[in-house]
N, C-alpha and C positions, 0 to 999 in steps of 0.2 A: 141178659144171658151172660151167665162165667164163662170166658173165652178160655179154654187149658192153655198152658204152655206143651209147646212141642219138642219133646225130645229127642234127640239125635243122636243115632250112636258114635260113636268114639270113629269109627275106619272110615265112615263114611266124610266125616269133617276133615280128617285128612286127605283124602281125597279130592275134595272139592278145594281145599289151600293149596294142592300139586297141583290142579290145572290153572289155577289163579296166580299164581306165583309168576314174579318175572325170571326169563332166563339169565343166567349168569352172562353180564358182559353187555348185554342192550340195556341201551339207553331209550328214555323217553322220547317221544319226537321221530323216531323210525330209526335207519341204519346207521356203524361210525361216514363219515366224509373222506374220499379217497386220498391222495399225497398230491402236494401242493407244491407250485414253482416256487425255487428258495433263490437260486443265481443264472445269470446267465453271461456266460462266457464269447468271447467274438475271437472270431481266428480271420486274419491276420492279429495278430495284439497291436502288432503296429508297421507302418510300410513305409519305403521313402521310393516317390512317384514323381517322375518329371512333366511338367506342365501338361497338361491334356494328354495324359496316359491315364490308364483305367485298370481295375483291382476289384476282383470278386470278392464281396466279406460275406462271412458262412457266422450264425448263431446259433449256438445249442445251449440246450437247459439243462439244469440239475433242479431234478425234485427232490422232496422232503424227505424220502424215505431211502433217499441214494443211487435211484434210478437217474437216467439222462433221457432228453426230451431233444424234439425241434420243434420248439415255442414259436409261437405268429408274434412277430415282432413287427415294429411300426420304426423308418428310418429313417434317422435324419444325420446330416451334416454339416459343417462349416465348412469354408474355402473350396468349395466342389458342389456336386451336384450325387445322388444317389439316386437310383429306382427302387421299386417296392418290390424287389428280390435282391438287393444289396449289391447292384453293380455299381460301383463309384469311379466318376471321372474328374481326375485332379482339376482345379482352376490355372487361368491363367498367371497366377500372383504367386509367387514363390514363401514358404513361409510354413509353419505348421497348425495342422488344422486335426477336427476331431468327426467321427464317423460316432453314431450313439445307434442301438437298437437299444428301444423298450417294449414290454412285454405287452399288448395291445390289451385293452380294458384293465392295465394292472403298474404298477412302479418298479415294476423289478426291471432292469436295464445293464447295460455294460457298453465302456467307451475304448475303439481304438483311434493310438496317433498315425498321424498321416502328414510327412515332413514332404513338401512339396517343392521340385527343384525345377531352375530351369531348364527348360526343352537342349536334348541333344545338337550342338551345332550341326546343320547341314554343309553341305559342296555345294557352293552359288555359281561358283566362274574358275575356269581352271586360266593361268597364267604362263605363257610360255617368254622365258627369257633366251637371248636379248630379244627386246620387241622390234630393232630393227638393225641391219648389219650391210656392211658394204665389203665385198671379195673380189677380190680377182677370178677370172675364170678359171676354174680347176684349184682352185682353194676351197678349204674345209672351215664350217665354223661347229662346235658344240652347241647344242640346244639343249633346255633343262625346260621341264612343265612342273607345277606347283598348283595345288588345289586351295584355291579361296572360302574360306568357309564363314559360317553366318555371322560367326561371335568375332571374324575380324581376323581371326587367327591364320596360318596356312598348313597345309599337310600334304602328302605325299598325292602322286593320283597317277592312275594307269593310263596312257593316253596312246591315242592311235598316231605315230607321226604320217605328214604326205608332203610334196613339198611340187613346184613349179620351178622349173627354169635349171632341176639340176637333179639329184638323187638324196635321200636320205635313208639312214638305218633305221632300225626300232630302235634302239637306244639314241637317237638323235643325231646324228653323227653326217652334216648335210655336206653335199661336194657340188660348186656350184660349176654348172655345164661349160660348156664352151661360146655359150653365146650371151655376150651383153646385154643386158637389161635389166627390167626390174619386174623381181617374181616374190612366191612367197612358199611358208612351211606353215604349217597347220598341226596343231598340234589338237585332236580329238578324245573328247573322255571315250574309254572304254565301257562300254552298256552303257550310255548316258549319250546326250546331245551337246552335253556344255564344250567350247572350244574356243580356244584362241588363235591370231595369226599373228607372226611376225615379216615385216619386210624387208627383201633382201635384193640386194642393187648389185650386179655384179657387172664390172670395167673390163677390160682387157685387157689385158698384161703385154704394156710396152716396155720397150728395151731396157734396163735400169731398173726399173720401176719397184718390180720384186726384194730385192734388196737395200734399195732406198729406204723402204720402209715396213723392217722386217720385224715379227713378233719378238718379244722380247726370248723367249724359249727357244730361239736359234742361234746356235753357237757359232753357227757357219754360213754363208750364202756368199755363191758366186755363180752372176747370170752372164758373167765372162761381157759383159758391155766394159767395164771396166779391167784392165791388166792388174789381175792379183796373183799373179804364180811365182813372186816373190815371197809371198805369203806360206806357199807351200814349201814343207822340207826340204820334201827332193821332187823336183820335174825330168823328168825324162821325154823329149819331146821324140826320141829315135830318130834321132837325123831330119828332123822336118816330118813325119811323118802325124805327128801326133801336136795339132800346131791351135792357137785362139785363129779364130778365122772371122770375118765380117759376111753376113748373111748365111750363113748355114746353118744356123742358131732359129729355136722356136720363134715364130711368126716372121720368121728375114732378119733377126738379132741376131750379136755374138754369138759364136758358139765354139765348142770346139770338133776339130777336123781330126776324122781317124782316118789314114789312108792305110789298107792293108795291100803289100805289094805280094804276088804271087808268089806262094810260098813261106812267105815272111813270119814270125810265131811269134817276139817281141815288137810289139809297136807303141810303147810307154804305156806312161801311168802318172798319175797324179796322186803326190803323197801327202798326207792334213794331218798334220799333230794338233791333240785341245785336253783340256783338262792337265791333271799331273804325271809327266813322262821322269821316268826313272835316267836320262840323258840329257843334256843340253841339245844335242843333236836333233833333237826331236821338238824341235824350236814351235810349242802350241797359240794358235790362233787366236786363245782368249785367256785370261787371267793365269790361265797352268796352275792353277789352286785344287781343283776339284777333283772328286775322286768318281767318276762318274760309273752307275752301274746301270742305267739303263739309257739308252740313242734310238733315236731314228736317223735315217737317212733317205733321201732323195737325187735322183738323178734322168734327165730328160734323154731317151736313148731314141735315134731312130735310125734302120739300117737302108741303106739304097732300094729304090727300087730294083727289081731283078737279082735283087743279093740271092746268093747262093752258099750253101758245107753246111748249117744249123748256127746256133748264135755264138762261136767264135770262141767258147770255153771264159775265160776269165771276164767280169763284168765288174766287180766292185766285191771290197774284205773290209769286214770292224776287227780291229786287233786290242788284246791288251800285252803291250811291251811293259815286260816284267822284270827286267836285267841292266845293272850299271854298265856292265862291261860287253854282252852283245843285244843281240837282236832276239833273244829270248820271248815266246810269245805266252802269256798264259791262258789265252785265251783265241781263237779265229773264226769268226764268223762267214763264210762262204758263201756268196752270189754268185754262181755260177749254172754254164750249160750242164745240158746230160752229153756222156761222151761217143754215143755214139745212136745212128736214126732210130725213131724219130726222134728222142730222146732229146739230141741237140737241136729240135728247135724250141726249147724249154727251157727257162731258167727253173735253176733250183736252188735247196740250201744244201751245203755242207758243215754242219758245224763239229767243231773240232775243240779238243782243251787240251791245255800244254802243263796239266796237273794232274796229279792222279786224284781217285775217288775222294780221300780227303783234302785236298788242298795242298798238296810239296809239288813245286815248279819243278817239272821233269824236261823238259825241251833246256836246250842250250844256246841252237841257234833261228837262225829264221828255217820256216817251212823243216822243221823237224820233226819230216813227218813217220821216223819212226818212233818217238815216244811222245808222239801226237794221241791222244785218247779221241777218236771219233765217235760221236754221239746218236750217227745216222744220216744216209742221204733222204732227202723230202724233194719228187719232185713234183714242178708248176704243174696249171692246167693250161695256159693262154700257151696257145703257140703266134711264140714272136716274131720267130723268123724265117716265118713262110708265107706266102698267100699274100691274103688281103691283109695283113699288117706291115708287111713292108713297106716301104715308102711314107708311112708314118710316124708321127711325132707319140712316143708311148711315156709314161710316167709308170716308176720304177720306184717305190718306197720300201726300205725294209726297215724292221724293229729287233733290238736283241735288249732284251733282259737278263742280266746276270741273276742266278740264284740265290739264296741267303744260305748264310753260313749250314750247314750240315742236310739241306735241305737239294729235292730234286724237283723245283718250281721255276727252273729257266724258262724262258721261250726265245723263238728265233722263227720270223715271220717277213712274209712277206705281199706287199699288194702290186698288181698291174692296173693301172689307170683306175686306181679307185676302190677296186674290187683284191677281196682276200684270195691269192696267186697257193703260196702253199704257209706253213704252218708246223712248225715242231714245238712241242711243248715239254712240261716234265725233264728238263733239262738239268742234269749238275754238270754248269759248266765249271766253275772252278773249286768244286769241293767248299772249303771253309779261307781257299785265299783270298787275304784285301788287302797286300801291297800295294796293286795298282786297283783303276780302275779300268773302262772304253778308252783308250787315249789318241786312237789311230781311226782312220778310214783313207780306204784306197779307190781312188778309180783306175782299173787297168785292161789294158788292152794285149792279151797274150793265149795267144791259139795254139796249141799243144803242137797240133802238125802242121801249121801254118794254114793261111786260106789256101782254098784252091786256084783263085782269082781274084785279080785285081780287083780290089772294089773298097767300097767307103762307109763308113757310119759315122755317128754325129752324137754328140754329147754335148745337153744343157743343164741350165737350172739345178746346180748341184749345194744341196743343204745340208745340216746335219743340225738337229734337233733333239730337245730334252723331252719333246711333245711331238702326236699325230702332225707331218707338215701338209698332207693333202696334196690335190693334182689340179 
């Protein structure tokens, strides 16, 4: 049988090549393959970690097409330890080391550095200096705390002070009591437990004794066991009334004897030149070289039992004699009563300048107190001379700081048995003068109306210092 050939028309073969036809853009095999991981980036790029510290690392992707990824990455590191979400905890070995994500079934990866230091010193033990001290009773020693740290090193540290057998400040500042023995100060970390002790022996103060063997920072000391009031400039002992006496003195010592006779308003004084005095006359206690602008001073004061009028006006003056020719003062520092009740049973300060505001010596003679520039009366809180303080033995320290030149940062202070009595600050005492410096202190005994009555007080342990002298 002749098979025919079969014809086909022309549309229809076209027809049949458009459904057969591949589309424009497919490929064999099925669809194209999506974008593919090309880098991966680590953040931190790199960190510097002290010993057993720790550091989040974060990896993101970049795909093929420009897009950004957060790719499963697989972690590892040198000189540390990582987990399998990139938390790295530095080693203990100091040195640099490397953190690595790679792309998990794939090689795509990225490396950060990781400089690793040693661990932060700690605070081991805090250190109070001196570790151990020996005082007379009512003597003052400085304490200083210092923080020990791990690498060896010291540094600063906040510490609680406490102390046994006497009184201390917050800033260290210890007074040892009145009773012999051996005690101690404790210097404590603030918010912490660490602490140290120092100990402290405190003797009792025999006759001499004080002065025998006095700090180097004391320019003066007279426990009146020894006759030094050749020493002094001028004595004015008022006819006997004002005299060194054997047992009226702290603990049964020398002392000196005030007798105030009924009515009587001068009854001496004791006059101390030290540093450089502008006269011969003013014959100073120690080298007369120095130009000193700031003193302490001490003085053992105790009035009779039964005393009576308030504390008697005049107690003790730091001066600066300014003048070749008189008694010119530049400067006068005032321990004295209030003048009238209750006021007088109070010491206070008067302090006064013998300059005007900038520094021209305006005073001529002593106690020229009309071109005297006063600074302001400040008075006590301790009342001395009443009560239950009479018949006791009190400690009396005061301080004066001269200003610096063009400046209102004087002070002029005072303490009773330890404790801050009263306090003036912000002071231009002498403007921008520095002819002289402190070159005087007075102890005096002068009652404006005189006493009412016969009666007596007593003065010891008289010092004068570049430094805190304590009680």
């Amino acid at each position: 049988m002749r098979v025919l050939p079969v014809r086909i028309c022309g549309p229809l073969i076209l027809f049949a090549c458009a459904a057969l036809a591949c589309q424009p853009g497919e490929k064999k095999g099925g669809l194209e393959p999506g974008p593919t991981l090309s880098q991966i980036t680590l953040t931190p790029p790199s960190v510097s970690l002290a010993s057993g510290a720790t550091q989040r690392f974060v990896a993101s992707g970049l795909m093929s097409d420009g897009s950004t990824s957060t790719p499963t990455v697989t972690w590892t590191s040198t000189g540390g330890s990582i987990t399998s979400d990139g938390l790295y905890v530095a080693g203990g070995a100091t040195g640099v080391y490397r953190v690595i994500a790679t792309d998990q079934g794939g090689t795509v990866a990225d490396t950060a550095a990781v400089t690793v230091t040693a661990p932060p010193p700690v605070l081991t033990s805090v250190v109070l200096t001196p570790a151990s001290v020996t005082l007379q009773t009512g003597a003052m020693q400085q304490f200083t705390a210092a923080g020990q740290l791990s690498n060896g090193t010291t540094t600063s540290v906040s510490v609680t002070y406490s102390a046994t057998g006497g009184s201390i400040t917050a800033g260290g500042l210890y007074t040892a009591g009145n009773t012999a023995g051996s005690f101690r100060v404790i210097a404590t970390q603030q918010g912490g437990t660490l602490a140290d002790t120092s100990a402290v022996t405190v003797t009792a103060v025999q006759g001499g004794s004080e002065c025998a063997s006095q700090p180097s920072a004391w320019i003066w000391c007279d426990d009146f066991e020894s006759d030094r009031m050749a020493s002094y400039f001028e004595v004015d002992d008022a006819g006997g009334a004002f005299v060194r006496t054997a047992g009226v003195g702290d603990a049964g010592s020398y002392g000196m004897l005030v007798h105030f006779a009924a009515g009587a308003p001068d009854v001496g004084s004791l006059k101390l030149a030290f540093g450089r005095t502008p006269q011969s006359y003013f014959r100073p206690v120690d080298a007369g070289t120095t130009d000193y602008r700031e003193i302490y001073w001490r003085v053992y004061l105790k009035n009779q039992a039964g005393w009576t009028g308030g504390g008697g006006d005049k107690l003790s003056r730091a001066i600066s004699f300014a003048s070749s020719t008189s008694w010119a003062e530049a400067m006068v520092a005032h321990v004295y009563t209030g003048s009238s009740s209750p006021g007088w049973n109070f010491l206070g300060l008067d302090p006064a300048s013998g300059t005007d505001a900038a520094g021209v010596l305006k005073t001529t003679t002593y106690n020229d107190f009309p071109n005297f520039r006063w600074l302001g009366w400040v008075q006590g809180t301790t009342p001395l001379f009443t009560g239950t303080a009479l018949g006791q033995w009190h400690c009396v320290e005061s301080h004066v700081r001269l200003n610096d030149a063009g400046q209102s940062n004087g002070v002029f202070e005072t303490w009773v048995d330890g404790t801050l009595d009263a306090r003036s600050a912000n002071l231009n005492w002498v403007g921008s003068f520095s002819a002289y410096g402190i070159n005087a202190v007075f102890l005096e005994n002068f009652w404006n109306a005189g006493s009412p009555v016969a009666q007596d007080r007593y003065l010891d342990r008289f010092v004068v210092s570049t430094a805190r002298i304590g009680c």
